[in-house]
C-alpha positions in Angstrom: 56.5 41.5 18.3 59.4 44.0 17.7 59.2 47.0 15.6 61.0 47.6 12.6 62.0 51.1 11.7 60.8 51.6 8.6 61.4 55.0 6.8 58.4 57.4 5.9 57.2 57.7 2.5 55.7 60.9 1.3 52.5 60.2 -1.0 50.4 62.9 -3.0 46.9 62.4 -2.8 45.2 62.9 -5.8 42.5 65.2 -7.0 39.8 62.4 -6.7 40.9 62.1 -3.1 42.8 58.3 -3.5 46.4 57.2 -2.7 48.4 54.8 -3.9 49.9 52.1 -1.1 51.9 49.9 -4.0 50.9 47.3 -6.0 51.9 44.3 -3.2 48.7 45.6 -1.6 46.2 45.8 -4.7 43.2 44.0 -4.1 43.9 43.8 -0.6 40.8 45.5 1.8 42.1 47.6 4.7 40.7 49.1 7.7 41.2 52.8 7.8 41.1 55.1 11.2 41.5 58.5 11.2 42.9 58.8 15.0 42.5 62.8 14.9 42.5 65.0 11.9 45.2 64.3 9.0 46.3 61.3 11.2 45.0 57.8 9.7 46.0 53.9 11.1 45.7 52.1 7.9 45.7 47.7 8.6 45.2 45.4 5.8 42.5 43.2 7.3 40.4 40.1 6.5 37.0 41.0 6.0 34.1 37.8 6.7 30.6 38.7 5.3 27.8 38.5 7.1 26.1 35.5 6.0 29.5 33.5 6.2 30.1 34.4 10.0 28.1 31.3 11.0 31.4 29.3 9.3 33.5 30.5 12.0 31.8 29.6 15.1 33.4 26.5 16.7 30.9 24.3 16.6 30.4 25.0 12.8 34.2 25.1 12.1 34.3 21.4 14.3 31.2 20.1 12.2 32.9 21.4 8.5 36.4 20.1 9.7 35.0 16.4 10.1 33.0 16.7 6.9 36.1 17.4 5.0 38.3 14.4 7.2 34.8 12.2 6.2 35.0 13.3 2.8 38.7 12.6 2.2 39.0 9.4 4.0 36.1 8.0 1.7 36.5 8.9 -1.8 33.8 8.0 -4.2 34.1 5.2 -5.5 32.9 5.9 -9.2 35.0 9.0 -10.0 33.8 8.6 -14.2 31.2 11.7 -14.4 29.5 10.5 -17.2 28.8 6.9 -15.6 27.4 8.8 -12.6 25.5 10.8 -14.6 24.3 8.1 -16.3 23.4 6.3 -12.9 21.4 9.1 -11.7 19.2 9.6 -14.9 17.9 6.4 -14.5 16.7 7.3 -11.4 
């Protein structure tokens, strides 16, 4: 990957300790590492929660992707809701 020089930026952080990185980056979460005092790495990063790790195992990832390929090669055949419904409360 090359590096691109990109020029500092001088930011003010403010009196409730928070800095502003621009508005392309709201919402985003990011890992911060302070590498030594008044030194910080900061990476926008993808964060997975716990109980959603099992999702990205491979065999769980294989097992999901053939669902989906399943799923889309066999559409339902009723796609009217309220017939369905229908069919269902008559069970």
């Amino acid at each position: 990957m090359d590096a691109v020089a990109i020029q500092p930026t001088v930011k003010v952080i403010g009196a409730n300790g928070q800095i502003s990185l621009g508005k392309q980056y709201a919402g985003r979460q990011v890992l911060v590492e302070e590498r030594e005092p008044g030194v910080w790495l900061i990476r926008t990063a993808s964060v997975i929660p716990d109980n959603e790790r099992w999702l990205h195992q491979p065999q769980a990832a294989a097992d999901l992707q053939s669902a989906l390929s399943w799923a889309k090669a066999n559409p339902p055949a009723d796609k009217n809701v309220d017939t369905l419904l229908e069919g269902l409360n008559e069970h």
